[in-house]
N, C-alpha and C positions, 0 to 999 in steps of 0.2 A: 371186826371190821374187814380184816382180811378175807372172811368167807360172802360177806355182802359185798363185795367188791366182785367176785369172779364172777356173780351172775349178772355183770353187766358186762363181762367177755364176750368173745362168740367165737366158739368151737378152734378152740388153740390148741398147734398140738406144740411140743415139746420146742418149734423153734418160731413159733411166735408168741412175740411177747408184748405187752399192754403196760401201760405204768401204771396200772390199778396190781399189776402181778409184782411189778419189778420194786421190791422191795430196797435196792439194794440203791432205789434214789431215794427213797423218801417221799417219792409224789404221795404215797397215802396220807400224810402226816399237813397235807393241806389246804386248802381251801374246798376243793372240788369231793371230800367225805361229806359233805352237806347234801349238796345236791345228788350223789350216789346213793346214801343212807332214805332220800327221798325216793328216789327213782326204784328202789331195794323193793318200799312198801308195797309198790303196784304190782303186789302177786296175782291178782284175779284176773285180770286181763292179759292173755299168755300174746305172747310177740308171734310175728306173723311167720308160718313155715314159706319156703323159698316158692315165687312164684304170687298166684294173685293180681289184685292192682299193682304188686311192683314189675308187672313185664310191660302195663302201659306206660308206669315210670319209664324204666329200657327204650320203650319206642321216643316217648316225649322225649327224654335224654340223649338221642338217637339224632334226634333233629335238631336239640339245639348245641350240640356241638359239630354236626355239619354248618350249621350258622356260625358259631361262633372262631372257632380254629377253621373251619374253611375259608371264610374272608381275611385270618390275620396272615395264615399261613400261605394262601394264594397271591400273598401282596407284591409277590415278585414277578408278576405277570404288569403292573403296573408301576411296578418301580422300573421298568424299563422303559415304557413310554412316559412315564417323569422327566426322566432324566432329559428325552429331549425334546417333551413341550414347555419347561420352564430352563433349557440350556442350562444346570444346574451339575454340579457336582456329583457324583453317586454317595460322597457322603453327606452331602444335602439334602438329598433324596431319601436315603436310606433314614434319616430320623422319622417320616411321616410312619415310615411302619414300623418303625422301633419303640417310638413315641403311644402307638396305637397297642402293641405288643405288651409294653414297661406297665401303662395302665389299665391295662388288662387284666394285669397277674397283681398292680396292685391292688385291686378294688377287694383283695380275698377277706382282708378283716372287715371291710366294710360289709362285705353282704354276709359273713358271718355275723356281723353284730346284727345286721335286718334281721337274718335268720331267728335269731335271739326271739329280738323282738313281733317280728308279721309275720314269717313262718316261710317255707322253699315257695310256696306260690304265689305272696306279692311280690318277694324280690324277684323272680324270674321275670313277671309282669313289669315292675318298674323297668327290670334291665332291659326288655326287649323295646318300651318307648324309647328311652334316653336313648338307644342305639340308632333306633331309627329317626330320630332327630339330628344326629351326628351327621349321618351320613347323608342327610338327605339338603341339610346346609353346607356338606361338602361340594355338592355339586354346582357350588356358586361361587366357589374359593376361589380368587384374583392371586393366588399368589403360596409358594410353598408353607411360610409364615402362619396362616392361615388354615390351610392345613395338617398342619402340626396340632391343633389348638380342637381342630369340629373333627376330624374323622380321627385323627389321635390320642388325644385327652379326651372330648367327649362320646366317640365311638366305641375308643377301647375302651373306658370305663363300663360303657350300658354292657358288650359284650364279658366285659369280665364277672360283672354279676351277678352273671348267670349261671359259672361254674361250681360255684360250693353248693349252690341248692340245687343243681342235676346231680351232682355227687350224692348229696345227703340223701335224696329222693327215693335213690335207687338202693344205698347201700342198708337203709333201715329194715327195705323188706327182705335180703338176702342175708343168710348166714353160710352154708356150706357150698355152693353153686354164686358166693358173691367173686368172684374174679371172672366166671365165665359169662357175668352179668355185665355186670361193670365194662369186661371188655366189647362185649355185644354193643352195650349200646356209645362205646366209644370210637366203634365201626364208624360212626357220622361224620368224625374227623378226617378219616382216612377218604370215604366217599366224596367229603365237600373239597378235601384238596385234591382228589382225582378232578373232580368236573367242575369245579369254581374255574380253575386255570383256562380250560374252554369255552365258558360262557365266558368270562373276561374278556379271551381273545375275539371270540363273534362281536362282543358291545363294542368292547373299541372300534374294530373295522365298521360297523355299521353307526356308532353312537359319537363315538369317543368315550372318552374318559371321565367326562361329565355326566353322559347316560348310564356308565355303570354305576356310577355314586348313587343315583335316584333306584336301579332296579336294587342296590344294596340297600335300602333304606326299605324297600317293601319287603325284604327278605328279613331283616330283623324286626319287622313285625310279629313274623311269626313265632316268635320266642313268647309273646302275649299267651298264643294257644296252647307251646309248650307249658309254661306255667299254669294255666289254669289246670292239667291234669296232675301234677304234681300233689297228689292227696295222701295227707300222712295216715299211717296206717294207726288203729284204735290204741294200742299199747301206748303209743309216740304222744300223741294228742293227750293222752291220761296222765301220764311223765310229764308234759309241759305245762299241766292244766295243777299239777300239784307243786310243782317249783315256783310258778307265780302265785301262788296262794301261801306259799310256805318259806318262800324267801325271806332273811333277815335284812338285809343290806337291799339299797334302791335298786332299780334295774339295772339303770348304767353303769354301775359300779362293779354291780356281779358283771356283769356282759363282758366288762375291761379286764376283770380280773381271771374269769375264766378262759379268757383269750388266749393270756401269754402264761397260765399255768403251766401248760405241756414244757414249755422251756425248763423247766425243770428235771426231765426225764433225760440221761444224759444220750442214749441211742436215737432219739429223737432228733438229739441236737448235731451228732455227727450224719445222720439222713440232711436234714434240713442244712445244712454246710452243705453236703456235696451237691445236693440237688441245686440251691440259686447257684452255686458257684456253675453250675453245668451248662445252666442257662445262658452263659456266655457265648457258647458255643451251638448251640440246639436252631436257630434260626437263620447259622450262616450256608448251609445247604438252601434252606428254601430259600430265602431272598434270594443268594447272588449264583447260586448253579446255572439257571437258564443264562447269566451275563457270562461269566466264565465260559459255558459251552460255544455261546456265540462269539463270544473272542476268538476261540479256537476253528473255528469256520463253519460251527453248527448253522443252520438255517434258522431263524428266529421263530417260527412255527413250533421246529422241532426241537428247540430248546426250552420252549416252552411246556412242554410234553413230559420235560422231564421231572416238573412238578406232579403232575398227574401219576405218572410211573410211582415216586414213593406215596401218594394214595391209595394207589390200586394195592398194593403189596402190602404198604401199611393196613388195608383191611387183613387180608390175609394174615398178616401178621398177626394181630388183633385176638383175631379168629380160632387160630390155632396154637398159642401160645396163651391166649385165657383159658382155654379147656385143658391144655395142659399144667397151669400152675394151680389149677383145685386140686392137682393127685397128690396124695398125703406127703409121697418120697420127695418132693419138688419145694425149697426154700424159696418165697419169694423175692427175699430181698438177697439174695448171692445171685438168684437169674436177673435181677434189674440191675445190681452190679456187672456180670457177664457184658449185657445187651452195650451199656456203654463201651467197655474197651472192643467190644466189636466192631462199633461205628467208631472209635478212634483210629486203628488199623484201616479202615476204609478211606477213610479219611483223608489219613496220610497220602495212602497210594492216588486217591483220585489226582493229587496235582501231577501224577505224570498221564494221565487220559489223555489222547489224542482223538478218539473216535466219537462219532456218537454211538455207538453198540457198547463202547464203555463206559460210557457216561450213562448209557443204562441200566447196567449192570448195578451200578454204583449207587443210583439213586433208587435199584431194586432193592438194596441190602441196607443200605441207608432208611428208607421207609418201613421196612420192617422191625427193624431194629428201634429205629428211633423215634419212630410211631406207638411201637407198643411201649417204650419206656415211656414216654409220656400219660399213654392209657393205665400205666401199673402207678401211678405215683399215687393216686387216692386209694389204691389198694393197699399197697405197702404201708401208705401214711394207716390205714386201718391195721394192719399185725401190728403195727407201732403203739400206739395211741390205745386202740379200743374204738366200739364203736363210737361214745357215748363223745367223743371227743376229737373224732372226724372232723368237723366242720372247722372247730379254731384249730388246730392244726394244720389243716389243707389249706383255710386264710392265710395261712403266717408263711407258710412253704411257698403260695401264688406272689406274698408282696415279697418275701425278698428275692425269688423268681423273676419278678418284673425289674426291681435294680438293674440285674444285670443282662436282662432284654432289654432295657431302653437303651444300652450303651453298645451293645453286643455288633447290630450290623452297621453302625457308624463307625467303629474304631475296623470292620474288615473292609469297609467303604473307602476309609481316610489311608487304610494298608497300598490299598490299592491305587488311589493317585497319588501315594507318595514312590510306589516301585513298579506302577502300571502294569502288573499282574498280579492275579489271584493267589497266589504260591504262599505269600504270610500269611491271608486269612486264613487260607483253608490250613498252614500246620498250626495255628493257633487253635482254632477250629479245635485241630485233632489233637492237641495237647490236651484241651480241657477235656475232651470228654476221656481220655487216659488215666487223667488225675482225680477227676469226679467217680469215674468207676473204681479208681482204688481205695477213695475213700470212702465206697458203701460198701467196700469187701472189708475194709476195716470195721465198718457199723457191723458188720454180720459176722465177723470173728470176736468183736468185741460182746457181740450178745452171747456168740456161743461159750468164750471163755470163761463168761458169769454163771450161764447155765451148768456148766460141767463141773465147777466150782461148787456149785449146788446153790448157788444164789437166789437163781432162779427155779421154782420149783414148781 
């Protein structure tokens, strides 16, 4: 069983590790040897080398996370002018994009389990209607209420959707060049929170707030297009065509069960801790930096700008640190560890900025850093897991992810009209992300102390 297991690996060296390797949980000994032992048989049809239809994936993936993370992420361009077209609270305010945010990341089992069932191309297709549906009955919301429920619940759902199958899409067809893939086409996020934040600002001044809701509804149309290029590669399609023909148990059943097997792996489950726990912290830069700088006597233009800043760098970032974590000598998961206590240190210091030249500074290092830990999370979730088992893992990681984004910028919202300055959120802020990167330094000592032990082998 052990040696049918590793050919469902992909190119691990010594400090990645798969709970199909990690003997030392016991994931062998469970439900998911069915479907492996299956997946085993389809020797004739060899899996795709790096490259091919998976660089169209890259681009379709490309664009729909400039769609996706650039409208949640750009929402602090509009959570300012919330605040005083409905004279509302900022932590009022701040639910519509937390709300949009929370069910985002939770929809992850959900479209894993579509996944399951219709495959990465209906679900990206259902996701881009439902979004464009959200938003485009946002623009008729009487009331914050209201929009909590169509550009929130039903916005962030269709957008959330769409994540596990741009993920899966791209990672089936890469094996050694898959981090430098993966980040490529997670360049879209960095791109759409550079320029979302601009067009926001032109719609308002020309539209309002109302007319960016409708050009947002035409823009997650185009998640439709994304999905339809989203075609699994032969080996993929021959694996899925022989599990549903070989399956003992009903779909649903398997579906549910293979979901939360990964819980099982115990490195998996120390990842999955720090990452939703992190998530508390990961959205209070982008929603309330532009209010913070403006407190401080930034221009509102120019505060606005400084969302754009960690996009533009966040590519960069992207960019240059996926190319770099394919080099053999390079651990993935202690550099996504690193990335975090770097943006906590940043963090910190940001509450003493007084300038704007600091404030962009900050939101340079800040966008690199916490743009690419975001781009590395389905990577890392893959040394983890395995490929074969991406999808319900990276579901389980987006839902309890969204927990602690629905709650994230209302509680630095509710900080700040109870002490009228930014100064708590942002050390809470930079507490979590100190504490979440210690404990993925912990995951990455804990793998390595198994492996040196010879556990792992």
């Amino acid at each position: 069983m052990k040696e049918i297991s590793r050919e469902l690996t992909t190119d691990l060296n010594l400090e990645e590790v798969t709970p199909l390797d990690y003997s030392g949980d016991d994931v062998t000994s469970v439900q998911i040897t069915h479907g492996v032992e299956i997946a085993s048989e389809d020797v004739d049809i060899p899996p795709p080398s790096d490259g091919g239809w998976g660089w169209i994936c890259v681009g379709a993936r490309f664009v729909a996370v400039f769609i996706t993370l650039g409208i949640v992420y750009s929402f602090g361009v509009i959570y300012v002018e919330l605040v005083d077209v409905f004279n509302a609270t900022r932590a009022e305010v701040a639910w519509v994009g937390s709300v949009a945010s929370g069910a985002m990341h939770m929809a992850g089992p959900l479209s894993s389990l579509l996944i399951e069932q219709y495959g990465c191309r209906v679900t990206t297709i259902i996701a881009g209607v439902v979004a464009a549906l959200g938003f485009f009955v946002s623009s008729f919301a009487p009331s914050l209420a209201f929009l909590y429920f169509s550009f929130g619940m039903v916005g962030g759902l269709g957008l959330g959707l769409s994540i596990v199958p741009s993920v899966v899409a791209v990672t089936v067809y890469f094996r050694k060049r898959r981090s430098l893939a993966i980040s490529i086409s997670a360049v879209g996020a960095g791109v759409g929170t550079m320029c979302l934040p601009q067009l926001y600002r032109a719609l308002i001044n020309q539209y309002g707030w109302r007319g960016i809701m409708m050009v947002l509804s035409g823009v997650a149309l185009n998640l439709v297009v994304c999905g339809s290029l989203f075609r699994m590669p032969p080996h993929t399609i021959a694996q899925q065509r022989k599990r549903t023909h070989l399956k003992r148990r009903p779909p649903r059943c398997v579906s549910f069960q293979s979901l939360f097997v990964v819980l099982n792996h115990r490195p998996f489950l120390i990842f999955l801790t720090a990452t939703a726990f992190t998530h508390l912290g990961v959205m209070v830069p982008y929603v309330h930096l532009p209010d913070l700088a403006r407190l401080t006597g930034v221009a509102k233009g120019d505060a606005s700008f400084l969302v754009s800043i960690m996009g533009l760098v966040g590519i960069l970032g992207r960019l240059v640190f996926g190319y770099v974590a394919d080099f053999s000598c390079v651990n993935r998961i202690l550099f996504y560890a690193v990335m975090l206590l770097i943006c906590g240190a940043a963090t910190f210091l940001c509450t003493m900025v007084k300038t704007y030249a600091l404030f962009a500074v900050y939101a340079a290092v800040q966008g690199a850093f916490i743009g690419t830990w975001t781009a590395f999370t389905s990577i890392v979730v893959t040394d983890i897991v395995g490929v074969d088992h991406t999808g319900n893992a990276l579901g389980l990681t987006i839902f309890l992810s969204g927990i602690s984004v629905i709650v994230a910028s209302p509680i630095a919202g509710s900080l700040f009209d109870l002490t009228g300055r930014y100064v708590a959120s942002f050390y809470l802020a930079a507490s979590i992300y100190l504490l979440g990167g210690s404990l993925n330094m912990a995951g990455y000592l804990y793998i390595k102390l198994k492996h040196d032990k010879g556990i792992i082998d």
